[in-house]
NUKOL-286901 format. One record per atom (N, C-alpha, C, O): x, y, z; residue in three letters. Coordinates in pm, whole numbers, padded with zeros to 5 digits, always signed. Layout:
REM residues N
XYZala/...
//
This chain:
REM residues 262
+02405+00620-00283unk/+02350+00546-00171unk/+02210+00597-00142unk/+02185+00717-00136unk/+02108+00488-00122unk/+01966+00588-00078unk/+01968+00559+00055unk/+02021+00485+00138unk/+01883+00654+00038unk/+01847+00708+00202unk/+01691+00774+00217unk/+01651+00852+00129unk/+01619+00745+00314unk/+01472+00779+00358unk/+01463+00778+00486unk/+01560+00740+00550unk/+01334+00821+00558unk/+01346+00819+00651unk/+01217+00821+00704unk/+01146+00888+00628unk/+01146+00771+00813unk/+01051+00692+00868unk/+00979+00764+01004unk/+01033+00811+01104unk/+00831+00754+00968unk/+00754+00793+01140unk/+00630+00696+01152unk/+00551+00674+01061unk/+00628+00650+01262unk/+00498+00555+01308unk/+00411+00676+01371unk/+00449+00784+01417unk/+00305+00630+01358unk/+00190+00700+01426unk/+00075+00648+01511unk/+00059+00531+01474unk/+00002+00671+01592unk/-00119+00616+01642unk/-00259+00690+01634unk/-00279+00785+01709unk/-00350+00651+01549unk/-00477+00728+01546unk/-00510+00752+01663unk/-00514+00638+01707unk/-00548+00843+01777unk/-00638+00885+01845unk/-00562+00750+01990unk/-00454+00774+02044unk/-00633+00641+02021unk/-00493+00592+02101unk/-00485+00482+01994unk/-00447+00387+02061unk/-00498+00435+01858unk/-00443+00361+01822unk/-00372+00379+01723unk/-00333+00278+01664unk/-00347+00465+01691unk/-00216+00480+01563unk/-00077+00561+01581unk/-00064+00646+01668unk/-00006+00537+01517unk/+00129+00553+01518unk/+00206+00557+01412unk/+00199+00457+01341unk/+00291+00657+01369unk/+00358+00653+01259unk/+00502+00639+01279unk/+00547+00673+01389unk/+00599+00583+01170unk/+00708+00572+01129unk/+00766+00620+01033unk/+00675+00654+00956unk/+00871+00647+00985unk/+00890+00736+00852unk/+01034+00710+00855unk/+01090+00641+00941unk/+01104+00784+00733unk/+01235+00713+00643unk/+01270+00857+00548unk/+01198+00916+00468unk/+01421+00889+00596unk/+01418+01016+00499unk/+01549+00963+00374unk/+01643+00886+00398unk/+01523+01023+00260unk/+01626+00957+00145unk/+01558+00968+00005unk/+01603+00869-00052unk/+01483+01024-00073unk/+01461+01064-00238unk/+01461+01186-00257unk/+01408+01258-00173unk/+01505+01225-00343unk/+01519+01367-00424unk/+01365+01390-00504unk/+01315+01501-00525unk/+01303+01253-00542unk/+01200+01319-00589unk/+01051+01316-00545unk/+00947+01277-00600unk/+01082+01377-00416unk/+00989+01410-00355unk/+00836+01353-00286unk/+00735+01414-00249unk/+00873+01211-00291unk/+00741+01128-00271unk/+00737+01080-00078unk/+00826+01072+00007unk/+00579+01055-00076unk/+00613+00991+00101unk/+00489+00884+00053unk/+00404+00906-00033unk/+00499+00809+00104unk/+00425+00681+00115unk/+00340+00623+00260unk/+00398+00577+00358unk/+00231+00634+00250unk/+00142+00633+00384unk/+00079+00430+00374unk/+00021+00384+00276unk/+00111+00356+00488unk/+00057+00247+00503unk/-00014+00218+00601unk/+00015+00255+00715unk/-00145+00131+00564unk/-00154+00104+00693unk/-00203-00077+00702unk/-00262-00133+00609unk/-00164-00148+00836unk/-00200-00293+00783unk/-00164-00365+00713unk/-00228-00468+00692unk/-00012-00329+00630unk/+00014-00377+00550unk/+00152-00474+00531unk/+00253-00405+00534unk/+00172-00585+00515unk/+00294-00654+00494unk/+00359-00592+00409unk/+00316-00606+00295unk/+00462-00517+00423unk/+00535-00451+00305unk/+00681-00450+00281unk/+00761-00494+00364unk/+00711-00405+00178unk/+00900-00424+00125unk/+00912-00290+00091unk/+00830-00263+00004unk/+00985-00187+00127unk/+00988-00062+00085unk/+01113-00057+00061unk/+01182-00099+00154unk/+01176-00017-00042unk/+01303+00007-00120unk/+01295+00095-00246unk/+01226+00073-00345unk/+01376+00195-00226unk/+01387+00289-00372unk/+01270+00377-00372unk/+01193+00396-00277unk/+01265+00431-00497unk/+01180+00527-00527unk/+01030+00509-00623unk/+01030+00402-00684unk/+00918+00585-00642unk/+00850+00575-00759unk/+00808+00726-00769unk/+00762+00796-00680unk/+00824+00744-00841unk/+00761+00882-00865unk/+00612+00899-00934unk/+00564+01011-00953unk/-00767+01645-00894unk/-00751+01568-01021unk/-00661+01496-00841unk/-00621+01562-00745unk/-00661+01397-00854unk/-00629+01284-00731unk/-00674+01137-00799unk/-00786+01118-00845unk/-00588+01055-00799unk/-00619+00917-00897unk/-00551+00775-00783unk/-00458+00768-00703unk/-00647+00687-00829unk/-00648+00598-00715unk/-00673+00443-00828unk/-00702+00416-00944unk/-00640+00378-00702unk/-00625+00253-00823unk/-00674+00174-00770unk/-00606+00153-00669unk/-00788+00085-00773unk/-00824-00050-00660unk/-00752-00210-00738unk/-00663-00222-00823unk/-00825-00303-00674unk/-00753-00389-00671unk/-00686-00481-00804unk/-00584-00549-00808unk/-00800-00451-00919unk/-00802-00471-01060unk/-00724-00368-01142unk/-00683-00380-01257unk/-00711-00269-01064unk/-00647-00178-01180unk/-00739-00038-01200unk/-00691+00069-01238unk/-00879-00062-01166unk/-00925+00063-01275unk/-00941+00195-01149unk/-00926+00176-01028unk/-00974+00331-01218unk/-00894+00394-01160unk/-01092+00477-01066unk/-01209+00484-01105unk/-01027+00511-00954unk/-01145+00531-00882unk/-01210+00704-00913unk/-01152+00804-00955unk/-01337+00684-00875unk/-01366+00804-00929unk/-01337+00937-00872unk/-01234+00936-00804unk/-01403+01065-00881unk/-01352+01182-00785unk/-01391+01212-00684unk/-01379+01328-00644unk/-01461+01100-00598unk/-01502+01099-00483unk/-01478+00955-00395unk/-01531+00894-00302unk/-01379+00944-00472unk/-01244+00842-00446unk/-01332+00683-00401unk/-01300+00619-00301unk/-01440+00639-00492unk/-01550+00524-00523unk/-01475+00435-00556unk/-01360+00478-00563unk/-01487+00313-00585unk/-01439+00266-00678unk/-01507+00253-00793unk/-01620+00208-00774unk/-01462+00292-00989unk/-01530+00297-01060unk/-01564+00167-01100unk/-01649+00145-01187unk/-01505+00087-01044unk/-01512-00054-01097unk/-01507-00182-01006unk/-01495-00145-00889unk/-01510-00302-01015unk/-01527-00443-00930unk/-01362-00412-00843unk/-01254-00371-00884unk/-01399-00443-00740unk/-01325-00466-00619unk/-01297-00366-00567unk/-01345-00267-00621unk/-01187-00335-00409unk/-01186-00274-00336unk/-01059-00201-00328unk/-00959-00271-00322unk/-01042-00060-00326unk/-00933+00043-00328unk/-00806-00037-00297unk/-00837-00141-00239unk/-00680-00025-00314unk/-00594-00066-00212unk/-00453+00000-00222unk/-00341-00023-00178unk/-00506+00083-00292unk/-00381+00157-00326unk/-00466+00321-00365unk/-00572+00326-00427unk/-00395+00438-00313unk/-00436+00577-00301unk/-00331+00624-00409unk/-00223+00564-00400unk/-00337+00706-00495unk/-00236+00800-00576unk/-00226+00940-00558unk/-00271+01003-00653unk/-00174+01017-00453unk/-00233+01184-00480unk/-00077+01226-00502unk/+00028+01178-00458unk/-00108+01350-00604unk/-00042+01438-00635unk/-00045+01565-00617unk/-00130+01633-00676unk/+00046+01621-00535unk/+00069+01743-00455unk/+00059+01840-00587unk/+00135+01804-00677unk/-00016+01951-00616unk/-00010+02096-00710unk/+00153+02157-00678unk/+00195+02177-00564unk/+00207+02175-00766unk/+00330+02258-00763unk/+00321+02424-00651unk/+00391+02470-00560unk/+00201+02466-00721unk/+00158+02546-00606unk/+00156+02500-00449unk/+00217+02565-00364unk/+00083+02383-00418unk/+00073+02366-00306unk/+00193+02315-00218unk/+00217+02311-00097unk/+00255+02280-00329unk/+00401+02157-00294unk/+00478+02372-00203unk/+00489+02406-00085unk/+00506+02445-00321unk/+00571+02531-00302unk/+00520+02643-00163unk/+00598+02737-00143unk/+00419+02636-00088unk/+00343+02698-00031unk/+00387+02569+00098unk/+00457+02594+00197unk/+00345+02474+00076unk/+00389+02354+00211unk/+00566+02369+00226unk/+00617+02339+00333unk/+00621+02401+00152unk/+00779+02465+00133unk/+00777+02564+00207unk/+00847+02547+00306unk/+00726+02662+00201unk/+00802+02802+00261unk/+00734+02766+00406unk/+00832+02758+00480unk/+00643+02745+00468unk/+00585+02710+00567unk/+00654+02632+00679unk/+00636+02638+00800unk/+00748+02547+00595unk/+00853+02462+00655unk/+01008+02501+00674unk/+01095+02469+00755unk/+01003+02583+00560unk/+01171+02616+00567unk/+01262+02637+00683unk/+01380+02604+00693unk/+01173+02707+00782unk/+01233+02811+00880unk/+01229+02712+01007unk/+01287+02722+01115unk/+01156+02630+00967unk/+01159+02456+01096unk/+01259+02447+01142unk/+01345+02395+01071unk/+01298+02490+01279unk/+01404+02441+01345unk/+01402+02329+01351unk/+01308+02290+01283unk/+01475+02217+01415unk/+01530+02086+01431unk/+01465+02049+01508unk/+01469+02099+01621unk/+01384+01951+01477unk/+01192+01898+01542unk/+01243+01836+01703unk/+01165+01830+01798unk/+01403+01789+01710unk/+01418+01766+01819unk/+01413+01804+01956unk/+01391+01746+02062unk/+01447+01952+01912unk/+01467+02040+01988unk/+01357+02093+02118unk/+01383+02136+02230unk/+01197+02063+02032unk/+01066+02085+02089unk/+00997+02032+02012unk/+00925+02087+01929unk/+01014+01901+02034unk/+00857+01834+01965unk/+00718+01860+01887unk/+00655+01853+01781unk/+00719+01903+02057unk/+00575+01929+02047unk/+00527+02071+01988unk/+00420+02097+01932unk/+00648+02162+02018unk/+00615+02299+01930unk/+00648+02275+01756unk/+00588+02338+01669unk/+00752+02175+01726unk/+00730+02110+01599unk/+00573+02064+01535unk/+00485+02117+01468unk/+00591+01969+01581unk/+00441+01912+01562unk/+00299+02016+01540unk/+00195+01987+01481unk/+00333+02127+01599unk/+00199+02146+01611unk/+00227+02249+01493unk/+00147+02249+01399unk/+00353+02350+01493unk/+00388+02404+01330unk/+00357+02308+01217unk/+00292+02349+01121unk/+00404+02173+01224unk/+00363+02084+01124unk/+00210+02078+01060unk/+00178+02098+00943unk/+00122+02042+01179unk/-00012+02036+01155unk/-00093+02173+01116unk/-00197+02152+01052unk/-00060+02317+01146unk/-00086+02407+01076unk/-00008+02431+00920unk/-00065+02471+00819unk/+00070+02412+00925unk/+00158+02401+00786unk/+00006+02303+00722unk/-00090+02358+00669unk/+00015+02186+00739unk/-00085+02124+00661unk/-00216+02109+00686unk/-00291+02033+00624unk/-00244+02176+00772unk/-00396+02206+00731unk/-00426+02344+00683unk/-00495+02414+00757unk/-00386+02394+00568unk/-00411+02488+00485unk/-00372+02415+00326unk/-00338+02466+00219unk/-00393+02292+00363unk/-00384+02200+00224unk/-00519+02222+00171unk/-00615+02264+00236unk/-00516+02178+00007unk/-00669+02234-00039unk/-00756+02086+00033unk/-00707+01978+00065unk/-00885+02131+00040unk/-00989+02078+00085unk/-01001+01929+00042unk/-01006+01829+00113unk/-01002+01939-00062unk/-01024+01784-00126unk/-00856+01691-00111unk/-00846+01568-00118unk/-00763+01767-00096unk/-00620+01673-00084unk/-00631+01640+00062unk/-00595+01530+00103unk/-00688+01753+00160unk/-00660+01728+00311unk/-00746+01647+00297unk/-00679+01544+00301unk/-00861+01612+00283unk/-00952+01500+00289unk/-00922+01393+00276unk/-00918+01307+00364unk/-00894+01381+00154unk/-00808+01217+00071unk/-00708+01179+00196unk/-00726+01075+00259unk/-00611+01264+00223unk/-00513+01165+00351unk/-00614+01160+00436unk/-00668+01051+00419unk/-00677+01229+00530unk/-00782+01232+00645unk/-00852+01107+00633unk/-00847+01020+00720unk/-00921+01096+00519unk/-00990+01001+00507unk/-00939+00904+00483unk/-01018+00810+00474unk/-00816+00874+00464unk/-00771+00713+00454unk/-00714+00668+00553unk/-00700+00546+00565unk/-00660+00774+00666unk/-00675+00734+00795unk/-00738+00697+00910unk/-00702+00636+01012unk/-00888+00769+00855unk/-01047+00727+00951unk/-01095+00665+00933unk/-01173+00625+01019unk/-01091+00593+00780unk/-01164+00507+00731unk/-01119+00367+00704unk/-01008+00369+00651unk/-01158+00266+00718unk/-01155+00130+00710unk/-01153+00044+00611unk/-01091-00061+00590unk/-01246+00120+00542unk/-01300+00064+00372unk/-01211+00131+00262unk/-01242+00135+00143unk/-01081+00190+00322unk/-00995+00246+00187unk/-00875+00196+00169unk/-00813+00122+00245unk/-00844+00235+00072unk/-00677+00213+00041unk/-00559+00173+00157unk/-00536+00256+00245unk/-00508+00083+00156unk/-00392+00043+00205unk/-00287+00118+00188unk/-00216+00153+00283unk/-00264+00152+00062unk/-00156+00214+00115unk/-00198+00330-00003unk/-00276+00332-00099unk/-00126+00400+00043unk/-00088+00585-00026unk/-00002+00632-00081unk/+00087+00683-00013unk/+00006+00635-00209unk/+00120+00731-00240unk/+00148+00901-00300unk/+00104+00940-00408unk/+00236+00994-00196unk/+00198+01099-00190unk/+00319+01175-00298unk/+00400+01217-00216unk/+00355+01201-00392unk/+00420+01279-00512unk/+00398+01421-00474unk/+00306+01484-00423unk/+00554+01454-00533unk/+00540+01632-00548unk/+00555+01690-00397unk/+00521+01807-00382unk/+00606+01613-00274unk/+00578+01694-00191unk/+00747+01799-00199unk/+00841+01798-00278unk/+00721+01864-00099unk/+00844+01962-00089unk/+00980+01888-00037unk/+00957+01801+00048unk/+01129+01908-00074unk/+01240+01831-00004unk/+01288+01934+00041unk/+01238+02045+00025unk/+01425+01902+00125unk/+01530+02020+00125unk/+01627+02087+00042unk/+01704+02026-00032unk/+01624+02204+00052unk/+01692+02269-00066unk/+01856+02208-00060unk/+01929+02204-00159unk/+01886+02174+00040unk/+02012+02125+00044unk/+02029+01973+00100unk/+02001+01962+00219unk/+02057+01892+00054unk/+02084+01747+00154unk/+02192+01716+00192unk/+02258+01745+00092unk/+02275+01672+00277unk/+02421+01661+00280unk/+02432+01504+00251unk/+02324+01446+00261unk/+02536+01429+00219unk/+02597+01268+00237unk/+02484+01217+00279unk/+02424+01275+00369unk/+02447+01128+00237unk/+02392+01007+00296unk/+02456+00966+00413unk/+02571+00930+00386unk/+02423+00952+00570unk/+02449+00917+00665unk/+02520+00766+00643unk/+02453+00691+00572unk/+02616+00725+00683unk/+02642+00566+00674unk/+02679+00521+00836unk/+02766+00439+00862unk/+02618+00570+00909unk/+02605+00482+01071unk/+02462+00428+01094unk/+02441+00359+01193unk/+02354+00459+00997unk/+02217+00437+01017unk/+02171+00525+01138unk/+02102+00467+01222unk/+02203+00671+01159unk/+02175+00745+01259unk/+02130+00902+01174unk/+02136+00907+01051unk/+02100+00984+01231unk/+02084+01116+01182unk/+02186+01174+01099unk/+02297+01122+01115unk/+02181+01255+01027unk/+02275+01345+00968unk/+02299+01445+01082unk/+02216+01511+01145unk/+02444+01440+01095unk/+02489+01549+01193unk/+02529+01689+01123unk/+02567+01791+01181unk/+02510+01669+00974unk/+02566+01782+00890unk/+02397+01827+00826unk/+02405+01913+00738unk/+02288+01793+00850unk/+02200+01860+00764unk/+02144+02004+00854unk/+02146+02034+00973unk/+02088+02080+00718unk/+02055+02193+00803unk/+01901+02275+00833unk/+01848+02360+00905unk/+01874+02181+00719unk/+01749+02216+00719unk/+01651+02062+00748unk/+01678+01942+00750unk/+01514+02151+00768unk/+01419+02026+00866unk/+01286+02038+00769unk/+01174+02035+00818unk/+01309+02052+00622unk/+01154+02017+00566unk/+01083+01861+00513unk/+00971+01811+00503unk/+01222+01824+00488unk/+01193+01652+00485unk/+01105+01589+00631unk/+01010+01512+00614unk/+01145+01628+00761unk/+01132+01614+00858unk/+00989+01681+00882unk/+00912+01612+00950unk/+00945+01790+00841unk/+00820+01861+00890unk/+00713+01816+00771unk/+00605+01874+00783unk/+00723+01728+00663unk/+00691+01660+00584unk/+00604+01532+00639unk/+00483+01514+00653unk/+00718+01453+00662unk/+00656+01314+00794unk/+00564+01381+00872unk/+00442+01387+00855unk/+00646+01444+00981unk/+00530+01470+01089unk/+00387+01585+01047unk/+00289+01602+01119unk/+00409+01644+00929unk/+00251+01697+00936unk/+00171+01610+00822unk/+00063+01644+00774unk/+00215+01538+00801unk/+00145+01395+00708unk/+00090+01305+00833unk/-00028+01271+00845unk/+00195+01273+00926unk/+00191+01163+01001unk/+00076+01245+01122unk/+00015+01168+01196unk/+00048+01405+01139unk/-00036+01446+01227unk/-00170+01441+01178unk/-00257+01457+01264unk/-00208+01422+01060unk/-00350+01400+00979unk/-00385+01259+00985unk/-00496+01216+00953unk/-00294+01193+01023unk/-00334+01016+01047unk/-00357+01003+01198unk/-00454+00938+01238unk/-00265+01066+01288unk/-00304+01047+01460unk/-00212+01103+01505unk/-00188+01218+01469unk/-00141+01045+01589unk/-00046+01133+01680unk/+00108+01048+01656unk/+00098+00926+01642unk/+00213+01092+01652unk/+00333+01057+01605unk/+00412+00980+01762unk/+00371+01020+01870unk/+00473+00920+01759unk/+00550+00881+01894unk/+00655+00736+01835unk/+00659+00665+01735unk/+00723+00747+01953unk/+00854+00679+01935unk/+00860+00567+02063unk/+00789+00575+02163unk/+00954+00467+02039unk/+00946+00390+02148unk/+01104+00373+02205unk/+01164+00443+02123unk/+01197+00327+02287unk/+01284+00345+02355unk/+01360+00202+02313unk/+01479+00178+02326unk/+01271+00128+02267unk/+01355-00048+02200unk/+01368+00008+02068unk/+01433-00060+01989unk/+01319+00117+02027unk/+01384+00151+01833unk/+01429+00290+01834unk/+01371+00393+01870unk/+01543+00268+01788unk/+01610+00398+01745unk/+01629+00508+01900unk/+01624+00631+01894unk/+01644+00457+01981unk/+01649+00528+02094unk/+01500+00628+02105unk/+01502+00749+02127unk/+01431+00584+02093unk/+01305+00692+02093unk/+01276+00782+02000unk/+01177+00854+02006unk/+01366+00784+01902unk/+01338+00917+01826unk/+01209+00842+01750unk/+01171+00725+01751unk/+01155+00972+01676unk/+01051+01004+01661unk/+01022+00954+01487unk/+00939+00892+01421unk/+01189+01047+01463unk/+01207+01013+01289unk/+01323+00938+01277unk/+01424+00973+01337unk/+01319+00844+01209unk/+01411+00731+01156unk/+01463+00736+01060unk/+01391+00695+00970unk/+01625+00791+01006unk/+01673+00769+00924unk/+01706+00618+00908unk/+01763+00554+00996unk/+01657+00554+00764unk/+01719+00448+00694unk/+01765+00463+00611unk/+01714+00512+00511unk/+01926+00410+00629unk/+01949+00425+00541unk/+02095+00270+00484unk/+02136+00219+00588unk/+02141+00225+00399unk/+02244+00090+00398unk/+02352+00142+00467unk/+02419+00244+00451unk/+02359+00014+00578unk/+02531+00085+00655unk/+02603-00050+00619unk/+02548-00157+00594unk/+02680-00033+00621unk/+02829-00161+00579unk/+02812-00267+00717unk/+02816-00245+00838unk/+02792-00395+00634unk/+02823-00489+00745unk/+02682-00550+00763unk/+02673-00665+00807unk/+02550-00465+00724unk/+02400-00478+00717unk/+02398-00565+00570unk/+02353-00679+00585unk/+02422-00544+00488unk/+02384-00543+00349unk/+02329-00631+00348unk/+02210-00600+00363unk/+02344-00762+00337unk/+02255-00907+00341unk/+02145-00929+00500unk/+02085-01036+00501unk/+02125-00855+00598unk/+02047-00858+00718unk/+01926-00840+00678unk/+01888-00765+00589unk/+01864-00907+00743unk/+01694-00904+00721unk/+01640-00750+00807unk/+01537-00727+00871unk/+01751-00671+00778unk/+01664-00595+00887unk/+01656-00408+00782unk/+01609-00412+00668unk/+01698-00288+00833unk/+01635-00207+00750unk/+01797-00156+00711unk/+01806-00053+00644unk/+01897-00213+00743unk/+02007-00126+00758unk/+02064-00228+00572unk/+02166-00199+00508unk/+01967-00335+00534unk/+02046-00405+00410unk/+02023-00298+00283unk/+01952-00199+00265unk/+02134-00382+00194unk/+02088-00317+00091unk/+02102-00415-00067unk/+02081-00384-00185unk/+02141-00527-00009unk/+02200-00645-00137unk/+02116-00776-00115unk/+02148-00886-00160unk/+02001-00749-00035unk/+01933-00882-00016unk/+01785-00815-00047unk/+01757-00695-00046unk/+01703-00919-00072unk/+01531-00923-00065unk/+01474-00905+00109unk/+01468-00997+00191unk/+01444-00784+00130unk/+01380-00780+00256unk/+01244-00816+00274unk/+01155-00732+00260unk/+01207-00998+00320unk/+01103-01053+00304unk/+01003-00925+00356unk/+01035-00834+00432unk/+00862-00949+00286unk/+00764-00913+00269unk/+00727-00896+00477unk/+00728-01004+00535unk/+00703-00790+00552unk/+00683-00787+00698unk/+00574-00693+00711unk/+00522-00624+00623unk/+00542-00701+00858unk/+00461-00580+00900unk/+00544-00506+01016unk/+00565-00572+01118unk/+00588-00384+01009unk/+00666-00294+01073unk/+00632-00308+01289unk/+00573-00212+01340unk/+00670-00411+01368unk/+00571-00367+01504unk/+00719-00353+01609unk/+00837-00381+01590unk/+00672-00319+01679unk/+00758-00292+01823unk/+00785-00367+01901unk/+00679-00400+01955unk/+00874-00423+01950unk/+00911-00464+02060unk/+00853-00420+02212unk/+00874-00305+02250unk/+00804-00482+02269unk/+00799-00429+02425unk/+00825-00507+02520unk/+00776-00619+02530unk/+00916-00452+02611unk/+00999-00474+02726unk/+00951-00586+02777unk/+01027-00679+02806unk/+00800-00594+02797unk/+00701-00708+02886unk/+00755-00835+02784unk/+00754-00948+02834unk/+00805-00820+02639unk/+00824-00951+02562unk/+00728-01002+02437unk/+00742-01095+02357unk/+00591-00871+02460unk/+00510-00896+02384unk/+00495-00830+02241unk/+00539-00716+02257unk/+00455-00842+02113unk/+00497-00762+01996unk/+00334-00725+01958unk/+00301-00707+01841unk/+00275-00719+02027unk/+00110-00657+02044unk/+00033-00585+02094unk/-00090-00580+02096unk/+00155-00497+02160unk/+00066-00404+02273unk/+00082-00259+02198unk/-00017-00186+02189unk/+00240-00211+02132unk/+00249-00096+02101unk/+00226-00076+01946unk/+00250+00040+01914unk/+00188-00149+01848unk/+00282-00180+01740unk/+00217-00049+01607unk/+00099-00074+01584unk/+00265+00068+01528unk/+00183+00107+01502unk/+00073+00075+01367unk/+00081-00024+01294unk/-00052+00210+01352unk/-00149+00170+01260unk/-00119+00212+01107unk/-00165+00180+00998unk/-00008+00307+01159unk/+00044+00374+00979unk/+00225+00346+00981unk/+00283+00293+01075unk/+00273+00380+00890unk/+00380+00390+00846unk/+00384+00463+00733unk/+00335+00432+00624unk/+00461+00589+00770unk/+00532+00689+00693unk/+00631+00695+00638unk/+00728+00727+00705unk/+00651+00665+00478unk/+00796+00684+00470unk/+00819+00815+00372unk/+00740+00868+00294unk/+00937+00845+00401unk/+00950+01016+00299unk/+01085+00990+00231unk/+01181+01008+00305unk/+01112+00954+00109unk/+01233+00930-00006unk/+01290+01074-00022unk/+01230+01178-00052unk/+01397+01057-00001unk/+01512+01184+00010unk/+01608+01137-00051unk/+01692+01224-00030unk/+01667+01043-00126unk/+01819+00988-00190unk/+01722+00934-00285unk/+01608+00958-00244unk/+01722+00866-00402unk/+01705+00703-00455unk/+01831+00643-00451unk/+01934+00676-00392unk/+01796+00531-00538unk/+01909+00442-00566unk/+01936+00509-00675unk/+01852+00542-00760unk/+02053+00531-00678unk/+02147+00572-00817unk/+02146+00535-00934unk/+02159+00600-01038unk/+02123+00385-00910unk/+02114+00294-01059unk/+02016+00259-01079unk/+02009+00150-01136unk/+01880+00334-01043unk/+01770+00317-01062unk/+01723+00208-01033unk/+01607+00197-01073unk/+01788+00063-00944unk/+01722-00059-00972unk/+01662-00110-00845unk/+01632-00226-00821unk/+01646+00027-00743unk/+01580-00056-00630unk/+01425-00066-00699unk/+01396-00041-00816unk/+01342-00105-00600unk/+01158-00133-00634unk/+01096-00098-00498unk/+01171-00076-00403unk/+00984-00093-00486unk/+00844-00106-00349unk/+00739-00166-00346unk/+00639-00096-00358unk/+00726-00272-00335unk/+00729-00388-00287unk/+00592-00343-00162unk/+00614-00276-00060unk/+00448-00400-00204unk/+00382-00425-00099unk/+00262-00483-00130unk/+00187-00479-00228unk/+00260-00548-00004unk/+00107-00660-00032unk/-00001-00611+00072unk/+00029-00579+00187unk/-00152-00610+00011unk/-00260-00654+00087unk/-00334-00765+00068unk/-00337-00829-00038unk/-00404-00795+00181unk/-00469-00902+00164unk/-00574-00890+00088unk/-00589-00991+00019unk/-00654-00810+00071unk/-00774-00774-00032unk/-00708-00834-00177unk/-00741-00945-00217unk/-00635-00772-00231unk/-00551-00829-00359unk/-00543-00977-00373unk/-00571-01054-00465unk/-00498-00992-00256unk/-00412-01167-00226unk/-00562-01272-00252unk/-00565-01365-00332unk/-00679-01230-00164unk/-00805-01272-00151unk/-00872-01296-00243unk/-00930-01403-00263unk/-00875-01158-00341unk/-00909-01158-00502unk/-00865-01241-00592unk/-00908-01237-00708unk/-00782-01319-00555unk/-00711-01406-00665unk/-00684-01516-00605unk/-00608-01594-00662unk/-00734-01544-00490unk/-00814-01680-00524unk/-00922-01709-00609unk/-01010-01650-00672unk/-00858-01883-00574unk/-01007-01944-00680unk/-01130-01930-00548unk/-01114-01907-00428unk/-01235-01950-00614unk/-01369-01973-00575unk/-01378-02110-00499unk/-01330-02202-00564unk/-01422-02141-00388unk/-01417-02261-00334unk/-01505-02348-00404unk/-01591-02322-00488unk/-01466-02466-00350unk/-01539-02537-00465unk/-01665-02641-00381unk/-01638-02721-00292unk/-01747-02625-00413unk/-01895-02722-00379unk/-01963-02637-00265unk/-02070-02674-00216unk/
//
């Protein structure tokens, strides 16, 4: 069964992260703006724009069109160093905010040019849509895949968890809303029985049309809170290897039109 798990964020007052805990091999995926389908897994910083070719080391594009996709790969060193930093993470619930702020020192002793690359695709406008982050650190132990779509009441360790939030603290500030998931902060997704065909995050046997992740608010409106990133962190895959991830920008979509005509 997979399982991930999710943090929204808000830059400065406009971003907000979401996140998803569930892969073993170690990847988190940073969006922003983006209509997306997230399911399953994919497993020197390399970047890909909209054609394909691969951007240079000052993350340019080497070629015609515009970034829209980020590739970084965590150093085994660094992966193992963002590990021990985290291990000893009590349960982020417990104190937030003393979480959070262990998180954001944990990762800002990332090397210079990796802390940049996320930094900068969160400040900046003109980059990549979405991110994908490899090699980061998991937990040495995972228990069952949750099947209520709620927390693991059996896990024991919190580095999957201090993962999201010091990823999701280099994009803006992390927060939760009280119409999702009771406020929490981090969102386990994961397939619960009875979901499977639902358009919503709990399926696991249907196509979850192409969306943009926003919030509900009480007033009725879906525009006031909704966030600027989405975090997800793979802790399970799919077993049979056949889920996919699934995401669109419009830059891409734009590019392939035809040319108007007259």
């Amino acid at each position: 069964m997979a399982a991930r798990s999710r943090c929204t964020s808000r830059r400065a007052a406009r971003t907000r992260s979401t996140w998803r805990s569930g892969c073993t091999t170690g990847w988190t995926s940073l969006s922003r703006g983006t209509r997306s389908r997230w399911q399953g897994c994919e497993d020197v910083v390399t970047a890909f724009p909209v054609h394909g070719e691969p951007l240079g080391r000052d993350g340019t594009p080497a070629g015609p069109g515009a970034p829209t996709r980020l590739d970084l790969v965590v150093p085994d060193a660094v992966r193992d160093t963002l590990h021990g930093g985290l291990a000893e993470l009590p349960d982020p619930t417990g104190n937030i905010d003393r979480a959070t702020a262990r998180c954001h020192q944990v990762f800002a002793a990332l090397p210079t040019e990796l802390l940049q690359a996320v930094m900068d695709f969160g400040r900046h406008i003109d980059t990549a849509g979405v991110a994908l982050v490899r090699n980061l650190p998991v937990d040495d132990m995972l228990p069952p895949t949750p099947d209520d779509g709620g927390p693991s009441r059996a896990k024991r360790g919190f580095v999957s968890e201090g993962v999201l939030l010091g990823l999701t603290g280099l994009l803006g500030e992390p927060l939760g809303v009280l119409t999702e998931k009771d406020g929490r902060l981090i969102h386990d997704i994961v397939p619960v029985a009875g979901g499977e065909r639902t358009q919503t995050n709990q399926s696991s046997a249907v196509f979850l049309n192409f969306h943009s992740d926003i919030t509900y608010d009480p007033t009725g409106r879906y525009d006031v809170a909704n966030p600027d990133f989405l975090v997800l962190n793979c802790l399970r895959g799919d077993p049979s290897g056949a889920a996919v991830t699934y995401y669109a920008d419009a830059r891409d979509i734009c590019g392939r039109l035809p040319e108007p005509r007259g």
